[in-house]
C-alpha positions as CSV (number, residue, x, y, z in Angstrom):
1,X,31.4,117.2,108.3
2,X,33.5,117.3,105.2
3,X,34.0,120.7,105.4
4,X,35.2,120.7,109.2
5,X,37.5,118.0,108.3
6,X,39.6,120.0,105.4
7,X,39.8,122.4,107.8
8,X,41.4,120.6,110.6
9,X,44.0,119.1,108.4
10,X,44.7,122.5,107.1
11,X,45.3,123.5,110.6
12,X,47.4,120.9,110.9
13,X,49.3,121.5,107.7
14,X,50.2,124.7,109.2
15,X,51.5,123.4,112.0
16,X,54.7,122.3,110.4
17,X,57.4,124.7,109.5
18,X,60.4,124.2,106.8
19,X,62.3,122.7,109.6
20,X,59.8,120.4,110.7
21,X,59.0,119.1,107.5
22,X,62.9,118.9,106.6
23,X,63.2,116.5,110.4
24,X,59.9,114.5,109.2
25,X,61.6,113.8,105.2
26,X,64.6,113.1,107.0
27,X,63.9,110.8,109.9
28,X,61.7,108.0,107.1
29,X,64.4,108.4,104.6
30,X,66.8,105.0,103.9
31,X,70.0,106.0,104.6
32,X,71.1,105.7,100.5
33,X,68.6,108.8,100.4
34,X,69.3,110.8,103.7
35,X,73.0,110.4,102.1
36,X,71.8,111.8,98.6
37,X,70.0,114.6,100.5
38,X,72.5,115.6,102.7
39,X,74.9,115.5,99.5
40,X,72.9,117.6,97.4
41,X,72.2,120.4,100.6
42,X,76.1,120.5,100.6
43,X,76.9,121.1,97.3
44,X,73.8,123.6,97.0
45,X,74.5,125.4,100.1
46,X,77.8,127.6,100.9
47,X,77.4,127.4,104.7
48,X,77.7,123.5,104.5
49,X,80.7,121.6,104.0
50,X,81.3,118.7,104.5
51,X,84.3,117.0,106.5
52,X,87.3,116.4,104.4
53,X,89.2,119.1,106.0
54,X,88.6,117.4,109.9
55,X,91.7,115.9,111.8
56,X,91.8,112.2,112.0
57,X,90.6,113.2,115.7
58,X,87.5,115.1,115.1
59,X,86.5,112.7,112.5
60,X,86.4,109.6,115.1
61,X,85.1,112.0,117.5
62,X,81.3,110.9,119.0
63,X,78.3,111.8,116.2
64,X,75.7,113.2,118.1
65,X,77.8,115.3,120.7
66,X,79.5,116.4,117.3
67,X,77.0,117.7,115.0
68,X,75.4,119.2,118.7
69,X,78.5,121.3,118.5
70,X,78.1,122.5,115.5
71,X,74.8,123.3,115.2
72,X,75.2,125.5,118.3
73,X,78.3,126.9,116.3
74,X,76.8,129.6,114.4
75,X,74.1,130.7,116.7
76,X,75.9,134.0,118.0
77,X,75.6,134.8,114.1
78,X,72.1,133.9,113.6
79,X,71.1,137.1,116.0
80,X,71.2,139.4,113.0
81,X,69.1,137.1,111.3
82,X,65.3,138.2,111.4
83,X,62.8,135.4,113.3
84,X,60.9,133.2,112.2
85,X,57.5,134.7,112.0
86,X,56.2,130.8,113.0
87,X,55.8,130.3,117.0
88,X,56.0,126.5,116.2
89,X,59.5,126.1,115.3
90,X,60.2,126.3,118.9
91,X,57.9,123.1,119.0
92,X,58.2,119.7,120.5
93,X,59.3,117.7,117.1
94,X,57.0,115.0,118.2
95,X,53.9,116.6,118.7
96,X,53.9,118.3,115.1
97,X,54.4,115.2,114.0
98,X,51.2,113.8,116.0
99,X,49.4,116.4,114.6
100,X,50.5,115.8,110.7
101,X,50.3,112.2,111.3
102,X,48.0,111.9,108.2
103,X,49.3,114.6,106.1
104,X,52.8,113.1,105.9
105,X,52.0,110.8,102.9
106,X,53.9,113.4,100.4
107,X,56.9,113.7,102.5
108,X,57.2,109.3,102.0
109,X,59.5,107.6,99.8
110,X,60.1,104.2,98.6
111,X,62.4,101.8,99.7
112,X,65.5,102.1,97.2
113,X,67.9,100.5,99.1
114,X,70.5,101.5,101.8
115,X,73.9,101.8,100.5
116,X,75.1,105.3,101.2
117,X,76.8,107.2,98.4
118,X,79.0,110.7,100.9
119,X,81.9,110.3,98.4
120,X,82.5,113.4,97.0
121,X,81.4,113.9,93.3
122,X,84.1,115.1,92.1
123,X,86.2,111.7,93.7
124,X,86.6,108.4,91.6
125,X,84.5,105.4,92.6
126,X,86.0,102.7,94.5
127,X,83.6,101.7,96.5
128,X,81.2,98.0,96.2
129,X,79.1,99.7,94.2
130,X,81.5,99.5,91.2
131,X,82.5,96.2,92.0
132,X,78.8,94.9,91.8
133,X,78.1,97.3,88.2
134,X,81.6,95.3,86.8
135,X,79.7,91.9,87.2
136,X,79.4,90.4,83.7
137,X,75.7,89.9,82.3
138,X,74.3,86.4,80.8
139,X,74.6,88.2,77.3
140,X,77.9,89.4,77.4
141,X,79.0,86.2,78.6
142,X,77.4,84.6,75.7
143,X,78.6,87.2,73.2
144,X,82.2,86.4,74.7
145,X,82.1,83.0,73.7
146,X,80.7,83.3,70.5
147,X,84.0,85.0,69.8
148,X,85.8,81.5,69.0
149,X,83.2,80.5,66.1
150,X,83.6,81.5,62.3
151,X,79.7,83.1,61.8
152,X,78.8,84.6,59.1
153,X,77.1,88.1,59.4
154,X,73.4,86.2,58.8
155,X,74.5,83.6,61.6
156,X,76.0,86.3,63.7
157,X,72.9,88.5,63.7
158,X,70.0,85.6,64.1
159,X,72.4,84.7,67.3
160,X,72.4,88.3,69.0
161,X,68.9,88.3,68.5
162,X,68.4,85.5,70.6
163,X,71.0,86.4,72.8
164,X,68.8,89.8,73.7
165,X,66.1,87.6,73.8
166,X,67.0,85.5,76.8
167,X,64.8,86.2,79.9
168,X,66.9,86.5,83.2
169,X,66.2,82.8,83.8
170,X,68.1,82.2,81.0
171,X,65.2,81.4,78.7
172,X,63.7,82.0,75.4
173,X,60.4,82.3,76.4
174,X,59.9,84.3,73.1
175,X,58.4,82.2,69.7
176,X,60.5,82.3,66.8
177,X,58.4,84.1,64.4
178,X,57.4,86.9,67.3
179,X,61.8,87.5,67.7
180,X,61.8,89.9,64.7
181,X,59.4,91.7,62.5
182,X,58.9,90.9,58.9
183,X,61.5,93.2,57.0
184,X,64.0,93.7,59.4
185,X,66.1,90.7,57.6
186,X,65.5,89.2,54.4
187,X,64.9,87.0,53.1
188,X,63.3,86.0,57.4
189,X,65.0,83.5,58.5
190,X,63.3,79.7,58.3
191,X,62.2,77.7,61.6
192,X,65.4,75.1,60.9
193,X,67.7,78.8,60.7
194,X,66.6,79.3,64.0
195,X,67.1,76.0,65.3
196,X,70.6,75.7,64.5
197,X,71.4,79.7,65.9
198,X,69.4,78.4,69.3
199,X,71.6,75.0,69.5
200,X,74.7,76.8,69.2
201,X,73.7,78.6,72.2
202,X,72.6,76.3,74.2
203,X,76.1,74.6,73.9
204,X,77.6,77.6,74.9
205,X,78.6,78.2,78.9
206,X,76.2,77.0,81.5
207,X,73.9,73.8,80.7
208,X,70.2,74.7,80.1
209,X,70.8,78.4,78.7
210,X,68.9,79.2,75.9
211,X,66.1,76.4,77.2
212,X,62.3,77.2,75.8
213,X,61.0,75.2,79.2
214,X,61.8,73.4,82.0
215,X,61.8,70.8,80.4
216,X,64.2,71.2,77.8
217,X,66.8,73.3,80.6
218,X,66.3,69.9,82.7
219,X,67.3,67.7,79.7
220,X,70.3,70.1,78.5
221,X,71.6,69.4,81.7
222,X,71.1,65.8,82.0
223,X,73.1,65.4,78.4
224,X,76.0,67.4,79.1
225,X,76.6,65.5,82.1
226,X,79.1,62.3,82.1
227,X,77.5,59.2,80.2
228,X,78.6,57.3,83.6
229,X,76.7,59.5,85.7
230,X,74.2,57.1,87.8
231,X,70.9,57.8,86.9
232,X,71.4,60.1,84.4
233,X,69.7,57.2,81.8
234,X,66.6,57.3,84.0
235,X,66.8,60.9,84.8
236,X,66.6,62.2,81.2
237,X,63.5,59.4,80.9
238,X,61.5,61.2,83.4
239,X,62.1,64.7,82.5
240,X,60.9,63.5,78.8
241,X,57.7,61.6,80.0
242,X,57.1,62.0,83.5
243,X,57.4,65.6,85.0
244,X,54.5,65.6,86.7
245,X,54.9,62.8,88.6
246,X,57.8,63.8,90.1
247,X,56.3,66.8,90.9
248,X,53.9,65.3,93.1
249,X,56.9,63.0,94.5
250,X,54.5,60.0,93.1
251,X,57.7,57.5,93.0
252,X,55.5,54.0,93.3
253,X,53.5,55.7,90.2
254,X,56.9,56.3,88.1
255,X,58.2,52.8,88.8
256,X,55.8,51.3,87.5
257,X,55.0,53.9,84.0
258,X,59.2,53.6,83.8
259,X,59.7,49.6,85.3
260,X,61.8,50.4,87.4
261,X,63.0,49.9,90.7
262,X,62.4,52.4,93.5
263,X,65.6,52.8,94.8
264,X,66.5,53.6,91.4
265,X,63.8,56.2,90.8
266,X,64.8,57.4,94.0
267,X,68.5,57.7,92.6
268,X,67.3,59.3,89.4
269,X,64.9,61.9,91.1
270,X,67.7,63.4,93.5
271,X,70.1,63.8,90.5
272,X,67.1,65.7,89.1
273,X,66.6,67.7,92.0
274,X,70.7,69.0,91.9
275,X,69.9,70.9,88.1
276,X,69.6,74.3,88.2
277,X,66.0,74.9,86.6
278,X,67.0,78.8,86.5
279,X,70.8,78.7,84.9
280,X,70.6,82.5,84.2
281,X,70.0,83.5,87.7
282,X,73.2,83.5,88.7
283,X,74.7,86.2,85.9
284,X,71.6,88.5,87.2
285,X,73.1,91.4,87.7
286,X,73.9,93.1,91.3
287,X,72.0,96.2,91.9
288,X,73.9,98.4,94.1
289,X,70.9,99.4,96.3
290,X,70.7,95.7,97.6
291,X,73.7,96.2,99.9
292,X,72.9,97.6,103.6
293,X,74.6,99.6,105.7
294,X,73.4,98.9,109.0
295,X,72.1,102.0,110.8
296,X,73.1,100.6,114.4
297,X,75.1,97.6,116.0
298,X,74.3,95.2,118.6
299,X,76.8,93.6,120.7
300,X,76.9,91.9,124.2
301,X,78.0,93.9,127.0
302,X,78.3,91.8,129.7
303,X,75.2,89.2,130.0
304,X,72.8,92.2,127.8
305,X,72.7,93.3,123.9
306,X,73.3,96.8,123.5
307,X,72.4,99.0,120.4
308,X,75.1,101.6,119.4
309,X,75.2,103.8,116.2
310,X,77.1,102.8,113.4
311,X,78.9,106.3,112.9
312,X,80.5,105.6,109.5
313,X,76.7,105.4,108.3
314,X,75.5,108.7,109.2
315,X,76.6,111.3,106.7
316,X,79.1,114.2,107.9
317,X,78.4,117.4,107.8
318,X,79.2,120.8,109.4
319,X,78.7,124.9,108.9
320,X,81.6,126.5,107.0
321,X,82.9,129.4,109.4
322,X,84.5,131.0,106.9
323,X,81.4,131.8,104.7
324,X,79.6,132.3,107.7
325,X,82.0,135.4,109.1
326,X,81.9,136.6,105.8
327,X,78.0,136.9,106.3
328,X,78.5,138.1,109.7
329,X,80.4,141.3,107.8
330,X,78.5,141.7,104.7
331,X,76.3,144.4,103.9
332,X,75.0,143.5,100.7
333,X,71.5,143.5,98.7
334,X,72.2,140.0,98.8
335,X,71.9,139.7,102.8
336,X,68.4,138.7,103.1
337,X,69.6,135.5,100.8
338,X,72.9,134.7,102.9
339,X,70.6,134.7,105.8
340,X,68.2,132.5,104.2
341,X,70.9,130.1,103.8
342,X,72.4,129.7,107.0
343,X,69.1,129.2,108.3
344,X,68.7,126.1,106.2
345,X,71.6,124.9,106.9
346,X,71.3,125.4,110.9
347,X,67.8,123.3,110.8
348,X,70.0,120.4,108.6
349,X,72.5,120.4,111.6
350,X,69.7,119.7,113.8
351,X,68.0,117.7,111.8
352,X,71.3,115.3,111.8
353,X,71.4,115.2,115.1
354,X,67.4,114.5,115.6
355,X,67.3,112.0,113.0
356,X,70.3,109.7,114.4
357,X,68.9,110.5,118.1
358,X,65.8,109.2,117.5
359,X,66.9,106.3,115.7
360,X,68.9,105.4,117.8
361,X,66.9,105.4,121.0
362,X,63.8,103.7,118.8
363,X,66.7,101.1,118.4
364,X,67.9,101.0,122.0
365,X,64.1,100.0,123.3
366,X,63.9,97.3,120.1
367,X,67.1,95.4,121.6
368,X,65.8,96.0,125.3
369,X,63.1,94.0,124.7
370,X,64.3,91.6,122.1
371,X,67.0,90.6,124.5
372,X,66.1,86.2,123.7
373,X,66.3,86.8,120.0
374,X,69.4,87.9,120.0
375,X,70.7,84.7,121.9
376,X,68.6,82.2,120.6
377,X,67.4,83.0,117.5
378,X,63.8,83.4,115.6
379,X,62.1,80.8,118.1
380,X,62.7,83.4,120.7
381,X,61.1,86.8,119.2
382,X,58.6,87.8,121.5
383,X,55.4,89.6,120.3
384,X,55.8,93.9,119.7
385,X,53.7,96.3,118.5
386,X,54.5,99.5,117.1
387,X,52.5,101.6,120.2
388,X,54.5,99.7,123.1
389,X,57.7,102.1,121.8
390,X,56.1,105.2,121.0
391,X,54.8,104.7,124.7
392,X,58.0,103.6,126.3
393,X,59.7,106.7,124.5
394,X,57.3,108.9,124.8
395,X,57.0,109.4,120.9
396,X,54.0,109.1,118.4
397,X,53.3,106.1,116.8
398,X,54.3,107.7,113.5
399,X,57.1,108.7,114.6
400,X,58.4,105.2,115.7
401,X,57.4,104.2,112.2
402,X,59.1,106.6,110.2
403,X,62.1,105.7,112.3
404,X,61.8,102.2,111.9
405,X,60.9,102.2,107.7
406,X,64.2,101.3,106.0
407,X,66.6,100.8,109.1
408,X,68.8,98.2,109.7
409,X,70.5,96.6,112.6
410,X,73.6,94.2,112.3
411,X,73.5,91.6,115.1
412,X,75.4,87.9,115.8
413,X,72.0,86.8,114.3
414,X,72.2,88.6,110.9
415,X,71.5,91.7,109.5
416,X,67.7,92.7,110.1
417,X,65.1,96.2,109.4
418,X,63.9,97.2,112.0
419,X,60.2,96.1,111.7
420,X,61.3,92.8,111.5
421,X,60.5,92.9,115.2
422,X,57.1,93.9,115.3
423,X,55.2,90.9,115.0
424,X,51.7,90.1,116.2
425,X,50.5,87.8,119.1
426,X,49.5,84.3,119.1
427,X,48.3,82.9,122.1
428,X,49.4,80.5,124.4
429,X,47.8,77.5,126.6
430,X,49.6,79.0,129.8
431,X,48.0,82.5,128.9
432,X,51.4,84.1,127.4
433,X,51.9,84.5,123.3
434,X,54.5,83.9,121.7
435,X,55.5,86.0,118.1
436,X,54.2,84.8,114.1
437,X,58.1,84.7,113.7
438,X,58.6,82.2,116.7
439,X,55.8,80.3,115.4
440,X,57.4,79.9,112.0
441,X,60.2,79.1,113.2
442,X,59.0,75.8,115.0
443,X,57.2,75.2,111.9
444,X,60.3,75.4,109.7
445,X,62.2,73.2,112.5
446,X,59.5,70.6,112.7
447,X,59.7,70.2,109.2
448,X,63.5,70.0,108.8
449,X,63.5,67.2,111.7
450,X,60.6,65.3,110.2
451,X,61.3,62.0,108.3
452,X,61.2,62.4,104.6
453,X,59.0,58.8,104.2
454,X,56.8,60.5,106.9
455,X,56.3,64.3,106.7
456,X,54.5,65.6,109.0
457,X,50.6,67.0,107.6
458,X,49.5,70.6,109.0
459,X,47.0,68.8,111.2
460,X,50.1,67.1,113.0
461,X,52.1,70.4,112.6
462,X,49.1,72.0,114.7
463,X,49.0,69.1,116.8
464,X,52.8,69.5,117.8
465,X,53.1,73.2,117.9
466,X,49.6,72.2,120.7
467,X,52.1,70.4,122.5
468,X,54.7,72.7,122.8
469,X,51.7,75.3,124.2
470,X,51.4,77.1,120.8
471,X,47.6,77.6,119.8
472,X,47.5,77.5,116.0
473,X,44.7,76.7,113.6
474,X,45.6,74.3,110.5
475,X,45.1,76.8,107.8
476,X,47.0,79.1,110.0
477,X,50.0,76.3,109.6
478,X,49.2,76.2,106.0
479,X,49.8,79.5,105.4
480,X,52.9,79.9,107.9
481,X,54.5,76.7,105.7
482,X,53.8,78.4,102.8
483,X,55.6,81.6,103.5
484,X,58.7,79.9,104.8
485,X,58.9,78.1,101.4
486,X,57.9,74.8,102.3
487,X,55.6,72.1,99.7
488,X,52.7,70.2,101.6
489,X,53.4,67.1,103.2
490,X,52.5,65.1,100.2
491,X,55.0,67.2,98.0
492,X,57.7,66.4,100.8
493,X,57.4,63.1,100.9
494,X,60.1,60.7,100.0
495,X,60.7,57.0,99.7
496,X,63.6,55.7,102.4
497,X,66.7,54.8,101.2
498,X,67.5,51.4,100.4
């Protein structure tokens, strides 16, 4: 049995010829790589250019019907170009892909994000990307205000290690005696050294920088607030002796350890609750690859949403005439190469064009049947699986997948991948279902509505979502609160205002 299986999937293997493969990488890629890759074929292959000589009109001119064109540009030279000795070439793209469904692991790629990069080497950057790499980090902002004080070099030095030190939080999470090893200063610096290099940090910039817990980053911020501040007293006393408690929103519990009123442990807690308990997040830098470039656009069109490419994402490309006439008349050694060539860069024209055909359409049928979403919101998302598109486009479930992996749409709504709209059923007490996303959705807008002195336990979140026809377990509510970032009821609760 093991032998007849490593036999079928070498059959299978050799179903797919260089042009198959190439549509397969291409069609899963995120549009950051299919950009790299169609980059790279240009500047490795003399038959491709790409469009910086085009008129303003050709440029603006529709994708598909465009790169069509081309590809068929260069067949009347391709007849001196020996056949492929592969029949399959010829191939529906879909079947092979049927077929290689389980081989295709080596042609996938992680996500690394979907900003596209088609400027031209050779051009200077001005694009967001070198806006988001110019963003100053937490240590160069420290280093820049360390400018202003007279260190000396000892002082200087047991400062820039703790600088490097800092965690993106902002924290030195790092003990004092593991922050160098013995010999790399002398004579090592004493605990009190330390102290006094970490305090002079802490004072510089944003509150709570340089903090060893939350704790101390709670209290840094309390004390550089106003002395007038309301609460700020009471505040600072509960962040020193009481944590806990307010973790667990136990407010009878810490007036009575703190004698104090409610309404003013209730005053103190909410000034507590406006700190930042990460103060280096937001000096994390940007990475480039966060930024997407939606692959199609929905707009209304009359009383429907309608998916349409987003052109200025799709990388342009085109055969070079010039080299390929020259081919046309060569007679060189060097012939069977040329050929070779142009070959490869007649399946990446088709590839283009198969690649942003098929995403598109795979897009087209997500937006047919998503048409509530896109006018009212999450609570609308109805139910989709994968196999309903493959069998509505008369694709392979793969391929709808590879198509879907990494590609965005930018809607009234937001900005959203693609398989954010394949979510599983949940049944209903009329006999419909309704999607996971909708059901989160009334979970996250039961809880927003609910009265802080009262929230609302996942038995009554089950019982309510009952009522509005939704059947859903408690520990199915449990675990839909706790992936929309929501505490349990007990964690929620909070005393009414005076």
């Amino acid at each position: 049995m093991v032998q007849l299986i490593h036999e079928m999937r070498a059959k299978q293997q050799t179903t797919l010829t260089p042009r198959l493969q190439q549509s397969v990488k291409l069609l899963q890629m995120s549009t950051l790589d299919f950009s790299r890759e169609v980059a790279e074929a240009i500047a490795n292959n003399p038959f491709l250019d790409d469009e910086e000589g085009l008129s303003t009109e050709e440029r603006v001119a529709d994708t598909p019907r465009h790169l069509a064109e081309q590809a068929q540009q260069p067949d009347a030279l391709l007849s001196e170009i020996p056949a492929s000795p592969s029949t399959a070439d010829s191939a529906d793209f879909d079947q092979v892909v049927q077929a290689d469904y389980d081989a295709s692991a080596e042609f996938s790629s992680g996500y690394s994000g979907d900003y596209p990069t088609t400027r031209h080497p050779d051009q200077p950057e001005t694009d967001i990307g070198q806006w988001a790499r110019s963003e100053t980090s937490l240590q160069d902002s420290l280093r820049k205000d360390l400018f202003s004080y007279p260190l000396s070099e000892r002082d200087l030095c047991l400062t820039e290690v703790i600088i490097e030190a800092l965690d993106s939080d902002g924290y030195l999470r790092t003990p004092f005696d593991e922050l160098i090893k013995p010999g790399q200063l002398e004579p090592m610096p004493s605990i009190s050294e330390w102290e006094t290099a970490l305090q002079l940090i802490q004072h510089l910039g944003t509150a709570g920088i340089g903090a060893r817990n939350l704790q101390e980053c709670l209290s840094l911020q309390l004390t550089a607030l106003p002395e007038q501040t309301e609460g700020r007293q009471l505040a600072l006393r509960i962040v020193e002796n009481a944590l806990e408690r307010l973790g667990r929103c136990d407010y009878s519990g810490l007036a009575r350890s703190l004698k104090a009123e409610e309404s003013e442990i209730h005053q103190a807690c909410d000034l507590i609750r406006s700190l930042e308990p990460r103060p280096g997040a937001r000096f994390s830098s940007v990475d480039p690859s966060c930024y997407v470039i939606p692959d199609v656009y929905v707009r209304k069109v009359g009383h429907l949403w309608v998916a349409t490419a987003n052109d200025s994402a799709i990388p342009r490309a085109r055969i070079n005439t010039v080299y390929a006439q020259l081919f046309r008349q060569s007679r060189y050694d060097e012939r069977p190469l040329m050929a070779q060539a142009l070959q490869e860069a007649r399946w990446l024209m088709r590839s283009l064009e198969q690649r942003s055909h098929t995403i598109t359409r795979v897009a087209q049928a997500i937006v047919a049947r998503q048409q509530t979403f896109f006018d009212y919101g999450d609570v609308a998302l109805r139910p989709m699986m994968l196999s309903e598109i493959a069998e509505e486009l008369g694709m392979h479930e793969s391929t709808v997948s590879r198509a879907t992996s990494n590609k965005y749409l930018a809607s009234p709504q937001g900005i959203f991948e693609f398989k954010y709209f394949f979510s599983r059923e949940l049944a209903t007490h009329s006999g419909g279902t309704c999607s996971a996303v909708a059901v989160r959705a009334l979970i996250q807008e039961m809880i927003e509505n609910e009265d802080p002195a009262e929230p609302l336990s996942d038995v009554m979140l089950a019982q309510r979502l009952a009522q509005e026809g939704v059947q859903v377990a408690r520990r199915t509510v449990s675990k839909y609160r706790a992936q929309i970032k929501f505490p349990p009821a007990e964690q929620r609760r909070r005393p009414a205002a005076a």
